[in-house]
N, C-alpha and C positions, 0 to 999 in steps of 0.2 A: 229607291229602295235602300241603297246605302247610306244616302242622306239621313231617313227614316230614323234607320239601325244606331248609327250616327249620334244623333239628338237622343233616340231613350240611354245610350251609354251615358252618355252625360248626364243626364237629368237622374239617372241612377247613382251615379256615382255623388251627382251635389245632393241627394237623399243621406246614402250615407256621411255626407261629413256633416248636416244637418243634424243628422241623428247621432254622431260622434259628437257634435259640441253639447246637445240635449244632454247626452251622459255624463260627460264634461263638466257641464258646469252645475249639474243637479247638486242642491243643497251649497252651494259654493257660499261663500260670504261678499268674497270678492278678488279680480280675478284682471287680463290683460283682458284689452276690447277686444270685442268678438272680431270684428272686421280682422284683427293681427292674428286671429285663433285661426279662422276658416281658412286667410293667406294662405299660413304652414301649413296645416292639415291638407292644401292641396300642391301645394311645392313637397311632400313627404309624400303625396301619391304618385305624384310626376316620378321621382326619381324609385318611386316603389322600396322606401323603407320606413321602419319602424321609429316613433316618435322614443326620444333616449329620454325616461322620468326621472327626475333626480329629486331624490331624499335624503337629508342627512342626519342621521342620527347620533344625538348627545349618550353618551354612553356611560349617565349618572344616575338612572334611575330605574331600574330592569323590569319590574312589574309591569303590564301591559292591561288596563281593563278598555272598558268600549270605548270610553274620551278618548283613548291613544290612538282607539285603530280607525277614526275616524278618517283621517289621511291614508292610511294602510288600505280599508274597503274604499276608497279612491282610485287609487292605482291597482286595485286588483279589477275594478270595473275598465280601464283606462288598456290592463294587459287582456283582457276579453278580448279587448278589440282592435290587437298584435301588438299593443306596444312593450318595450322592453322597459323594468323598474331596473335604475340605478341605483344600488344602497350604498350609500356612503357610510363605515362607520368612523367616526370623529378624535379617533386616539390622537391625533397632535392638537386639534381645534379640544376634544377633552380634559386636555392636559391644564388648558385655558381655565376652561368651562365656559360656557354661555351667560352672560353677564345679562342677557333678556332679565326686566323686570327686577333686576336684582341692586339691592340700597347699598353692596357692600362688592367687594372683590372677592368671588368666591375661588374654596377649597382645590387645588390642583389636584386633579386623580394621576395614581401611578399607574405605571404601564401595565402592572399586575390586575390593577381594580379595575380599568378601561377594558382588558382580554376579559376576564371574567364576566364582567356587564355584557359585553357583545354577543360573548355567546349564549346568556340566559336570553338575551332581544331575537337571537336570531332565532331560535329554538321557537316562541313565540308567533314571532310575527309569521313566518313559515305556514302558521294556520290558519293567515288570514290571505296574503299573496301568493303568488304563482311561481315554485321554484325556479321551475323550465326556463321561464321570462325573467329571470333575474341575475343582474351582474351585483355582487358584493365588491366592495373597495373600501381598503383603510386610508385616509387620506395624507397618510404617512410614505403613502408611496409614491409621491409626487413633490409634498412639502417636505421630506425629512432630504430631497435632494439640492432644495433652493439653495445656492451660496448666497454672501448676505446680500451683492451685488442686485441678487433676483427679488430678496428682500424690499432694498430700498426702491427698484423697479415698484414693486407692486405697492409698498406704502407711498409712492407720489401720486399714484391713482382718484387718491381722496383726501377729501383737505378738513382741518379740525374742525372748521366750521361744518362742514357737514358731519360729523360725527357727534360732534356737540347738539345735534339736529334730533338728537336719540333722545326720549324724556331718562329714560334710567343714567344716561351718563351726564346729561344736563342738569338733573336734580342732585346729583352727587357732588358736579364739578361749582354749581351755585352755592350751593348746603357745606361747599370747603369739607368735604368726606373724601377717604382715599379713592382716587382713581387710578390705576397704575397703567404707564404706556401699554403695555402689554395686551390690554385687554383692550386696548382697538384694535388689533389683531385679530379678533377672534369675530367680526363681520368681515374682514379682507381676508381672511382664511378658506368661514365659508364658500365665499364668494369666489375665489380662486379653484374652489371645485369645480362649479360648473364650467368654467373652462378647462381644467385638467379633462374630464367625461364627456364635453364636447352636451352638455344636456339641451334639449330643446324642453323644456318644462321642469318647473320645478315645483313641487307642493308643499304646504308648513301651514301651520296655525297663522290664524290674524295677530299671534304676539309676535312672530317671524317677518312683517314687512317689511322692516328697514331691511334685516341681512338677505332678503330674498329678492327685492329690488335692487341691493347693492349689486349680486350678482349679475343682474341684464346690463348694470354699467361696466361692470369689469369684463365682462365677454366683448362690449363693444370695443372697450378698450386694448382689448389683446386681439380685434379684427375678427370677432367672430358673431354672425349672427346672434342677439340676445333673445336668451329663453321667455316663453310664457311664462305667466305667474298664475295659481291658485290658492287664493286661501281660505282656507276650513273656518267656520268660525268654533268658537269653544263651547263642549256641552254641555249644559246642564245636567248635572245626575240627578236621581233616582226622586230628590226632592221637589226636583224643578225650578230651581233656585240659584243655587250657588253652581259652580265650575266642580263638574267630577273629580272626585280625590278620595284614595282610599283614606285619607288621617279623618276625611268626614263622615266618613262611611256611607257615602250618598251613590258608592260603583258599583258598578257589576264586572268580575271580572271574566275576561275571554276564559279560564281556565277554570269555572268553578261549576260545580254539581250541574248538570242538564234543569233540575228541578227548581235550583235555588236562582239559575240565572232567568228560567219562567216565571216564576215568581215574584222576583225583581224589578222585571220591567212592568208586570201587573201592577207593579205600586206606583210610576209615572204619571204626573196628572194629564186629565184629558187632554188640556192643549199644547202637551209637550209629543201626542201622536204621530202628528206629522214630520216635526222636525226631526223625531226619531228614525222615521221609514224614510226619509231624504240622507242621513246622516250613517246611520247604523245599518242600514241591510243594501242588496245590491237591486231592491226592485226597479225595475223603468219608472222612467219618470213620468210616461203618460196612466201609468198603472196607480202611481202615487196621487196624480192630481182624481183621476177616477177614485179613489177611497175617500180623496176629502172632499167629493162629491157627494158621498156615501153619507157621511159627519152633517154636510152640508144641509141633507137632504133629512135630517133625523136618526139615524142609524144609531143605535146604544152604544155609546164606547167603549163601552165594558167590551162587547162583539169585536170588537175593530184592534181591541187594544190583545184581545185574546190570538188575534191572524197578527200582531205584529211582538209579542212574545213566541209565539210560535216561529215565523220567521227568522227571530234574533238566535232563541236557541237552535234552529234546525243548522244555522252556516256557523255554529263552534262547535255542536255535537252530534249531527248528524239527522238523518228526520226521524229514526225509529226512536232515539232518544226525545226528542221534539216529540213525537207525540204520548212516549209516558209519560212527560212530565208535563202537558196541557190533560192527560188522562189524570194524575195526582191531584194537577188545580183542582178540578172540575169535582172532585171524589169528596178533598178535603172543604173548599170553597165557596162552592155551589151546593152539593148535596152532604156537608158536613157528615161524611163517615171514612171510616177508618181507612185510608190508602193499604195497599197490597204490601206494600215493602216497610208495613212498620213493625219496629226492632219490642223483641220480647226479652220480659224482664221476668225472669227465671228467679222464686222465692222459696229460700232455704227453709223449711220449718224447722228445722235441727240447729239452726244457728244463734248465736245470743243476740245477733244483733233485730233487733224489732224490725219490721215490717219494713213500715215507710222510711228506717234507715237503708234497708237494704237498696231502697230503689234509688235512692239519693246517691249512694255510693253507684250504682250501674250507670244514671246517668251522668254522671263525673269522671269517671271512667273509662266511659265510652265517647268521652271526649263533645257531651251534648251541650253539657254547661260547664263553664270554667270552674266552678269553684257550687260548695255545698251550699254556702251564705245564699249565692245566688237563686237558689231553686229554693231555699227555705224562704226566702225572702219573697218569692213569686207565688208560694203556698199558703204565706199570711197573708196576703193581700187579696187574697181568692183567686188568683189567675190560672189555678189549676183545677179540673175535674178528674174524680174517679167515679167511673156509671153514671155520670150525670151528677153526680153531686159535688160542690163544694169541698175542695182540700184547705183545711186550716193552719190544721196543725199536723207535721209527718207520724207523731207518734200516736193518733187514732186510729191510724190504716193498719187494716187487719183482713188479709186476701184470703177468702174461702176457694171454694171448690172449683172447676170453670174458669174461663177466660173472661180476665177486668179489664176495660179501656180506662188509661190515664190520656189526657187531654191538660198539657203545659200551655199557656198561652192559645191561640186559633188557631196553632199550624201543626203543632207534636201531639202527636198520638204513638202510644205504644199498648202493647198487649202483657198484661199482665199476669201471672199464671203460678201455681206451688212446681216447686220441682218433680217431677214424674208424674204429674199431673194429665 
């Protein structure tokens, strides 16, 4: 009988870390062997503690849209299931900068603009991870103690040829472009973290291999078990194309309208579905491969792609919001009529300015379009309806009695109307 009892603990127990590496590594790009994952996951049960996730963040760039929190919805699947995130943020490795991908030596931030970035990141990311489960660290409070003694210790660690190993600093150092000593510091830095925090994993982008392996050699080197590795790969925005960025305007960001960020992901092409629901939400991943069973099987993407804007918007704003703004798609997109929540445009008959001036001025105003050009511009071209018809030119529009729809483009609609109307 206790033998019995015996066997299912274990066979439950090798479930769960089964089921912790399925989580683990969903959507991974690439990652330590499994056989090294499952070890620790069960050497971390033996001793009955929580795996310590180390992230370190550059603290040059403070906007945060979905590409970023790719790693972020990582470790927040990662603390589900009790591990603790270590945030590192990067003011002495900052001061550097991350020389990742970069033709030139970049800009050194001051100690003013590194505080400042931290805390617009931490404000942030806070809405994507687990407070409770998380330690914050400047990694100032370990480096800003090194004498140089500790210095030259850790730079004997690695030798130029392996730095040279880097394509960013071997295209530089070949091309006779500045490199400066300094900024091979800034992968022996990182990597000196994870032994400051004692991390058993660490996560980063596929452009973080080098400084994220470097660090499994640096722990060995200072006698400490070396961390896991995971890496994310990079996503595609909105286009399906190119690498997320707001300068392309292909993002969606964590912090923008319930509405705009449903609608956004609508615009992803069909086969970028999956990678999204592996990447951007926290579903299981037997739930993931069942949808693209779903795809598989014939299911309209349109359906699939509408439960995976839904999802995205529901874990940044909430599900009541999630489902206004799948109720807005549906109003504007499917059944093309006027959404609940569009903005009325109140016309003065007493005023000298004409009609369709008036409206030009509201919608500029109200901050819909940047500039008049723009919307005059969008009016000669036909892209706009009033009742159904064709807006050419602003100065024909003449609003009688009753409520008018204006229709900008397929998605603005607002309500028209005389004052005291």
């Amino acid at each position: 009988m206790h033998e019995s009892v015996g066997k299912e603990e274990i066979m439950r127990e090798e479930q769960e870390i089964e089921n912790q590496i399925a989580i683990m590594l969903k959507g991974v790009a690439n990652h330590t062997e499994v056989s090294e994952i499952r070890e620790k996951l069960r050497e971390a049960k033996k001793e009955n503690r929580p795996f310590r996730i180390k992230l370190g963040l550059d603290p040059s760039a403070p906007d945060i849209h979905i590409g970023h929190s790719v790693v972020l919805r990582k470790i927040r699947q990662l603390q589900e299931l009790g591990h603790i995130a270590v945030i590192i943020i990067g003011d002495y490795t900052g001061m550097i900068g991350d020389p990742t991908g970069k033709s030139k030596t970049r800009k050194q931030l001051s100690r003013e603009d590194v505080e400042r970035n931290a805390n617009t990141y931490m404000e942030q990311i806070f809405k994507i991870i687990d407070r409770d489960r998380t330690e914050v660290h400047y990694n100032s409070e370990w480096l800003s103690k090194m004498n140089f003694g500790d210095v030259i210790e850790l730079a004997s660690k690695c030798t130029v040829a392996r730095m040279l190993e880097r394509d960013d600093f071997n295209n530089r150092y070949t091309n006779h472009l500045p490199l400066s000593v300094h900024e091979f510091f800034y992968p022996l830095m990182q990597a000196y973290d994870s032994v400051a925090v004692k991390a058993d994993i660490e996560l980063g982008g596929t452009d973080q291999t080098f400084n994220i392996t470097m660090g499994r050699n640096i722990q060995r080197d200072y006698g400490q078990q070396p961390q896991l590795t995971l890496f994310m790969p990079l996503l595609e925005g909105i286009d399906g194309v190119e690498k997320m960025s707001k300068s392309l305007g292909n993002y969606i960001g964590i912090s923008e309208e319930p509405a705009v960020i449903y609608e956004k992901v609508m615009k992803i092409p069909d086969n970028m579905i999956i990678k999204y629901y592996n990447l951007c939400t926290d579903v299981h991943p037997d739930e993931v491969d069942r949808i693209q069973k779903m795809l598989d099987e014939g299911a309209n993407p349109r359906d699939v792609k509408m439960m995976l804007a839904h999802e995205i918007t529901e874990l940044y704003t909430g599900k009541e919001n999630a489902d206004q703004a799948q109720q807005r798609f549906e109003t504007i997109f499917q059944q093309n009529k006027v959404p609940n929540d569009a903005l009325t445009i109140l016309i003065d008959p007493a005023s000298p300015l004409m009609h369709g001036e008036q409206m030009i001025d509201f919608l500029v105003n109200n901050k819909q379009y940047k500039s008049k050009s723009e919307i005059r511009r969008i009016f000669n071209h036909g892209g706009a309806k009033l009742d159904e018809e064709k807006v050419t030119d602003e100065r024909s529009i003449v609003i009688g009695e009753g409520v008018h729809i204006l229709k900008v483009g397929k998605k603005n609609f607002y309500k028209v109307q005389l004052q005291g109307n």
